[in-house]
C-alpha positions as CSV (number, residue, x, y, z in Angstrom):
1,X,-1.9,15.8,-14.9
2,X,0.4,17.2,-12.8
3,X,-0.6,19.7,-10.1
4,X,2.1,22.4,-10.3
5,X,0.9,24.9,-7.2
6,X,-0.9,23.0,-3.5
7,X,1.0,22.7,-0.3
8,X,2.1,19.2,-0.1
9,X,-0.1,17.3,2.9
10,X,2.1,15.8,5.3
11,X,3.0,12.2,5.2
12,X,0.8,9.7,7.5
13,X,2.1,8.2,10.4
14,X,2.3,4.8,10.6
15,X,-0.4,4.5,13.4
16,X,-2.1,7.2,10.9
17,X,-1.7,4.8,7.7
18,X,-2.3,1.8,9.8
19,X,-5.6,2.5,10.5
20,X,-6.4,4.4,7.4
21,X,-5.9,0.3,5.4
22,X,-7.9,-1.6,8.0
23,X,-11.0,1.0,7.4
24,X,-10.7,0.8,3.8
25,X,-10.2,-3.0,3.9
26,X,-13.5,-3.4,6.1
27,X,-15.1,-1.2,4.0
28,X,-17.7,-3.8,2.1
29,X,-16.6,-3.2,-1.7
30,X,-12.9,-2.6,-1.1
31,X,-11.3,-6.1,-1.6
32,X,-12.5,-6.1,-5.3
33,X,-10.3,-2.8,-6.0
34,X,-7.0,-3.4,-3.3
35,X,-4.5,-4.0,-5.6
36,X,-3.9,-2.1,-9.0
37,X,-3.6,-4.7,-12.4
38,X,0.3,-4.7,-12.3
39,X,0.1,-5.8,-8.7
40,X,-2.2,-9.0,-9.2
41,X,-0.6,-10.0,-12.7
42,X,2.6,-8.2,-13.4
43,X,5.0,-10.3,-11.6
44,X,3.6,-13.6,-10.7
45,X,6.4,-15.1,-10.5
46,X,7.4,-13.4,-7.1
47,X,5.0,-15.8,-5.9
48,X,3.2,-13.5,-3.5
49,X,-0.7,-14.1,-3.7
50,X,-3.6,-11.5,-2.9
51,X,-4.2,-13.1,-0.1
52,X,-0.7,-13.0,1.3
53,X,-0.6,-9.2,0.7
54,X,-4.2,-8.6,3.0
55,X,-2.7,-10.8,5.7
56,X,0.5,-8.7,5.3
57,X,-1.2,-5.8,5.8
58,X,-3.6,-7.0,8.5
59,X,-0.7,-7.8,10.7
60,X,2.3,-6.6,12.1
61,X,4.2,-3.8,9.8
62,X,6.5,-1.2,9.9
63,X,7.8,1.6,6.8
64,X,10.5,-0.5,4.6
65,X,11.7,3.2,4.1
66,X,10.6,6.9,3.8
67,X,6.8,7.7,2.6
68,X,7.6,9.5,-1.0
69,X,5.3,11.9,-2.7
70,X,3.9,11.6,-6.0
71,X,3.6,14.9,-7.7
72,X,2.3,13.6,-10.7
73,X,-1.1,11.8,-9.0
74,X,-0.7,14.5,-5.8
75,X,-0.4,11.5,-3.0
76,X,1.6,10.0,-1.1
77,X,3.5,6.1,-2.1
78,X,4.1,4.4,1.3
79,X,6.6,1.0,1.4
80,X,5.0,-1.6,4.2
81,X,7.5,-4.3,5.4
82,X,5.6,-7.3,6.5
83,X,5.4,-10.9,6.2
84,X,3.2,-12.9,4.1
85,X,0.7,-15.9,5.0
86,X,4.1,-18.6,5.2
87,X,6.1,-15.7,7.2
88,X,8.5,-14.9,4.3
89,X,9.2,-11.1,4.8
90,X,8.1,-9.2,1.8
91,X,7.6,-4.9,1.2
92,X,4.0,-3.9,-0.9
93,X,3.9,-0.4,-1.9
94,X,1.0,1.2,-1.2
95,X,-0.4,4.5,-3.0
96,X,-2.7,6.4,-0.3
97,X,-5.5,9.3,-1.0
98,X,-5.7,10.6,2.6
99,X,-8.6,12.5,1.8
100,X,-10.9,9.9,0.5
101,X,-9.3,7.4,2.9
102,X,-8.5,5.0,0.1
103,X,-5.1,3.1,-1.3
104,X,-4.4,0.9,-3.5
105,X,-1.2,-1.6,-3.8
106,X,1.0,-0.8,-6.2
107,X,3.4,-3.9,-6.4
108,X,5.3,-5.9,-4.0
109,X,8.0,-7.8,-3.6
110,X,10.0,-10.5,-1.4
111,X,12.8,-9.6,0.6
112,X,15.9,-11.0,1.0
């Protein structure tokens, strides 16, 4: 459904967002739902595990590239640069529900 009418919330900072995924990550039941079906099994063969993707986001990151807005599911899709476990730089797209204080990874990828 898409919302057609609704100011558009602003985009989180990345201090904002940073925080936002270590609550939800400490939260008790969240590992179980982190990452959406196509991120676990849609592209194993970029060979980047779940666990690499909650060190990557445990750690050091920065915005790959602009936060965009997804009118369709009314949130915001945020890319994270980091690294995984071994160091190899990778981006995971994160889809965020500011309200709730919830995401969930979308996919990721390596870089270069």
């Amino acid at each position: 459904m898409v919302q057609e009418r609704g100011v558009v919330p602003r985009p989180l900072t990345e201090e904002e967002l940073r925080k936002l995924v270590l609550d939800a990550m400490n939260a008790s039941s969240y590992a179980e739902t982190l990452e959406t079906y196509h991120a676990l099994y849609g592209h194993i063969d970029r060979g980047i595990t779940h666990g690499d993707v909650i060190h990557g986001l445990e750690h050091s990151w920065r915005f790959e590239r602009q936060p965009q807005f997804n009118h369709e599911h009314w949130q915001w899709k945020y890319y994270v640069a980091t690294e995984t476990v071994d160091g190899d730089a990778i981006t995971i797209v994160i889809a965020v529900d500011s309200w709730r204080r919830e995401f969930v990874v979308v996919t990721r990828w390596p870089e270069g």
